[in-house]
N, C-alpha and C positions, 0 to 999 in steps of 0.2 A: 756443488750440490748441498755441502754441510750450510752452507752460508743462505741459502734459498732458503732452506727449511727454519732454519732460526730468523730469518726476515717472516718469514710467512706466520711463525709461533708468534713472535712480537707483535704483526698485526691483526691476529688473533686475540690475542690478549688485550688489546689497545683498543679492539671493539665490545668487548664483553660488557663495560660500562658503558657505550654508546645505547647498546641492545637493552640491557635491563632499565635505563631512564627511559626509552623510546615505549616501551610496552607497558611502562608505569603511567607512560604520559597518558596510553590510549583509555586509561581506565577512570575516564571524567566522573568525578563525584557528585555533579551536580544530579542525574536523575534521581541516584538515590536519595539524596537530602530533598529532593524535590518531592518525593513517594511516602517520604517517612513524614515531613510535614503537616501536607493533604490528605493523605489517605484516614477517613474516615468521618473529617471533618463536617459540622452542618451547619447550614447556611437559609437562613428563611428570608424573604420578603412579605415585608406590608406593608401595601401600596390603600390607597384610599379607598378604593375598591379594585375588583378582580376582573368586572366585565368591561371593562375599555381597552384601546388598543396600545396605550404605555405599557399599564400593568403586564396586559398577554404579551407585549414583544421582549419587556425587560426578563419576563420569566421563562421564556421559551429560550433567551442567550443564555442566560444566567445559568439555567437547567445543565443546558447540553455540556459547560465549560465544567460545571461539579461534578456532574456524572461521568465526564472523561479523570479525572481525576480519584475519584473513588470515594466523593464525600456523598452525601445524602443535603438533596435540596427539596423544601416546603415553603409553601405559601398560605395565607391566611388571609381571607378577603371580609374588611369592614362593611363593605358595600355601602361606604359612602357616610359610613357612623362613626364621629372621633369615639362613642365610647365601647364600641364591639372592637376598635382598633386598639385603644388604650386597653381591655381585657383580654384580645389576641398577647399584644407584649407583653403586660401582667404573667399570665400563663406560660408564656416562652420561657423569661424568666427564673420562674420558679420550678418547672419541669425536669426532671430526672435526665431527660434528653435536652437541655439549654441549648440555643445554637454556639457555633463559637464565632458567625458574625449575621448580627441583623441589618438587613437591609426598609429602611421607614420611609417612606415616602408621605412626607409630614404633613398634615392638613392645614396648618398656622405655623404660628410665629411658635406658641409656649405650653399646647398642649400637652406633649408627651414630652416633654425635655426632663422633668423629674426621673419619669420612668427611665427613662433611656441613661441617665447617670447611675441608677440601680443597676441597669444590662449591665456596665463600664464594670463598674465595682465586684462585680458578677464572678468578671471573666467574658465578660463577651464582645467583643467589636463592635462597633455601631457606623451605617455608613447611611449617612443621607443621602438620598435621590431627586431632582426636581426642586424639588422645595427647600429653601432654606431654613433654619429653625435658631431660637437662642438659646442655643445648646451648641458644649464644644464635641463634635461629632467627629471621630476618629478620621475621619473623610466626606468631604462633599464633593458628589459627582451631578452635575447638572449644566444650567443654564446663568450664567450673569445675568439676571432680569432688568437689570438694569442698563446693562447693552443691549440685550433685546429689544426695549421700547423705543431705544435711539436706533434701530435698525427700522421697527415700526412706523415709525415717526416720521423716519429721512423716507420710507416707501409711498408712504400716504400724500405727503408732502408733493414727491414726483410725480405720485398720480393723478392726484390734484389738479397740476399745473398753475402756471404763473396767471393763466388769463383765466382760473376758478373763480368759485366764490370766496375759496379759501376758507369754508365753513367745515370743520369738521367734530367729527362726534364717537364719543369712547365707548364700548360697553366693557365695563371693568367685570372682574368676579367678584372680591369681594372685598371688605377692609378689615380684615383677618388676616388670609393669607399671604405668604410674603412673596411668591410671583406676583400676583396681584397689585401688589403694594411698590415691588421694587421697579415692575414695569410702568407704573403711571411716572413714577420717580423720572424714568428716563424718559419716556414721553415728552415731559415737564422740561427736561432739560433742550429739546430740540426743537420743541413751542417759541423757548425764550427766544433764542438763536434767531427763532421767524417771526414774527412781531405781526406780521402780516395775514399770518394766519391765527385764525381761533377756534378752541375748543366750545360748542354753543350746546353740549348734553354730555354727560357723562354718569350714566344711572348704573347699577349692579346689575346682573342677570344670577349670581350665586350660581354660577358654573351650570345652567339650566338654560335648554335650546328653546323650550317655549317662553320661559322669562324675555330669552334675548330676543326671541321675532317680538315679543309683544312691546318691550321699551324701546325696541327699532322701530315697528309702526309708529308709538306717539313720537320718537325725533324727528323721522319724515315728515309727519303731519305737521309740526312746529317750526320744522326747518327745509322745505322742501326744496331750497337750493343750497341743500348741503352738498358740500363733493365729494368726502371721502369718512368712512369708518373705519374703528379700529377695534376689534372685538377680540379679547383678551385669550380667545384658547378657541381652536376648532371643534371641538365638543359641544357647544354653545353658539358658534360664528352659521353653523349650517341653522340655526334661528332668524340668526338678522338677517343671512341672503333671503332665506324664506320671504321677511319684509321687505326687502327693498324688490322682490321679485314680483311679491303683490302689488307695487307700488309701481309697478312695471315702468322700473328706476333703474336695471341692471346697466346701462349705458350711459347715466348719469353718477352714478355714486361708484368708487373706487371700495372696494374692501380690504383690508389686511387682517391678517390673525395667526398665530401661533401653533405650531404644531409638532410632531412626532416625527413627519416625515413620513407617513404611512400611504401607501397608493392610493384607497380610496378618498381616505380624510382629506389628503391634502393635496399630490400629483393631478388626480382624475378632475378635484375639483377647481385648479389653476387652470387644464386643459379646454374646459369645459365653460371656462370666464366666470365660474362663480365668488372663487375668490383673483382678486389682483394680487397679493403678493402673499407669500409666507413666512415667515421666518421660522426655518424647521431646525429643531433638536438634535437632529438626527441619531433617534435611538439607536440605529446598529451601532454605532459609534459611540455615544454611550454606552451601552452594555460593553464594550470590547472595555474603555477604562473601569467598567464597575471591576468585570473580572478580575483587569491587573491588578487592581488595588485589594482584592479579597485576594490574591494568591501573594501579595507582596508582605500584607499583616498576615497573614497564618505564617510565614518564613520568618517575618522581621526578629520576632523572640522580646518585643516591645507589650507591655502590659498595657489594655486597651487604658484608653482616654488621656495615655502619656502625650499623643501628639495630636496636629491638626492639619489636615489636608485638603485643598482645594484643588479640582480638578475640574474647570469652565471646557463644556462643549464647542466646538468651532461650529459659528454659524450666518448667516447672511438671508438675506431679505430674498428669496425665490420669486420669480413671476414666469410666466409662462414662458417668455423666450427663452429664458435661461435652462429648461429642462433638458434632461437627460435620461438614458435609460436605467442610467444608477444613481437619479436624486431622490429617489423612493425608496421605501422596504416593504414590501407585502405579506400583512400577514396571514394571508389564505395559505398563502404558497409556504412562508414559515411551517403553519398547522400540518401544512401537509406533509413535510422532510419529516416533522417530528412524528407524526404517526408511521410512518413506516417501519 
């Protein structure tokens, strides 16, 4: 009996460390270091402007991930003016309330890149969206545009076909911006490759749907055995269907163009044969890496503009065979979770 009870005190004793590491272990420090980081933190976006459906889907994700966290998110809408946006960051800036990271979704190449080293200097984060800038931006979350166009290219190309005319025709945004700029880049690059095929119009529309139906009208008129377009952003691409639809061409000319991935913009109108192919963004997805990356720098304990980060969208040339009930995001149905 004496010999039971001292086995049993010795295993007793031999568990007492087991127990106090086991209930140490349950007590993960991540939430709090997680809570004491974030909470309070602000976070603003300024996007180009505020009434399109990038802006509205990146800030309806962006929103709900700060507000579960405990920071405070704002927006600031240029509505399409580099200098009401250069005066939005100005004012962030210099504000009482600074954010601790701006999100710019940059119009050009060199606009706001001063400013945005000021934000750095600051104390505040800087994370490019969409657009690339030359500026070294704490992060960039977007698009390689310059894969994009070789997605474009290789789409056009296929719709085209071998027994085309093999005429095909751009409508760019602008020679400013660097989607713009770095999409024709890759265009260029999938042209060379096809030798066979030519680009016979390539005019600006400046991110404007009536520009774009009107220089799609005169390339039709000019080239009316063209077979395929390429129109640089769906924003402006519902312009040139517009043309090739008056030109009652919609079964002659292939369209491609660029987008969000948004239901109406882009799913409804592959459905519906307006445009042939997409190559979408895909914002929910974006926004999920903008997050990570806004919750990775308020942790990291790195002073903004120490480092540089590229974070390229996974994306592919969509046509309408390829759809799915989850190759879209809606933002109706977004507006509407969030109002509740």
């Amino acid at each position: 009996m004496r010999l039971m009870l001292k086995l049993l005190a010795a295993a007793a004793a031999l568990s007492m460390p087991f127990l106090a590491v086991q209930a140490k272990a349950q007590e993960d420090p991540g939430p709090a270091a997680y809570a004491e980081a974030m909470k309070g933190k602000r976070v603003m976006l300024v996007p180009m402007a505020m009434g399109f459906d990038l802006a509205q889907g990146w800030a309806s994700y962006i929103k709900k991930e700060v507000d579960a966290f405990g920071g405070t998110f704002e927006t600031r809408d240029p509505n399409w003016s580099v200098e009401a946006g250069a005066q939005a960051i100005t004012e962030a800036i210099s504000s009482e309330t600074r954010p601790d990271v701006l999100i710019v979704h940059s119009p050009d190449l060199n606009s706001y890149a001063r400013l945005l080293k000021k934000a750095q200097a600051a104390g505040t984060y800087v994370i490019l969206i969409d657009n690339p800038a030359n500026f070294a931006a704490d992060a960039f979350v977007g698009s390689d545009w310059d894969r994009l166009g070789q997605l474009e290219a290789e789409a056009v190309i296929k719709g085209c076909g071998p027994n085309s005319s093999k005429k095909i025709g751009l409508v760019q945004g602008d020679q400013v911006n660097a989607s713009s700029l770095y999409q024709y880049a890759g265009i260029m690059k999938v042209m060379a490759k096809n030798p066979d095929f030519q680009i016979v119009a390539k005019p600006d529309s400046n991110w404007d749907a009536t520009t774009s139906r009107n220089v799609t009208t005169t390339m039709l008129q000019q080239n009316p055995d063209i077979c395929g377009i390429i129109d640089f952003w769906d924003g402006d691409a519902v312009g040139a269907a517009a043309a090739i639809r008056d030109a009652k061409m919609q079964d002659k000319v292939f369209l491609v163009t660029t987008g969000g991935g948004e239901k109406t913009a882009d799913c409804d109108k592959l459905e519906d044969g307006t445009y042939g192919a997409v190559v979408m963004t895909e914002l929910h997805q974006q926004s999920r890496d903008i997050n990570a990356i806004i919750k990775f720098l308020l942790q990291s304990g790195q002073a903004p503009g120490t480092s540089k980060t590229y974070i390229y969208t996974l994306e592919k040339a969509t046509t309408k065979a390829d759809l799915t009930p989850n190759s879209c995001w809606d933002l109706k149905a977004l507006q509407a979770a969030a109002a509740q």
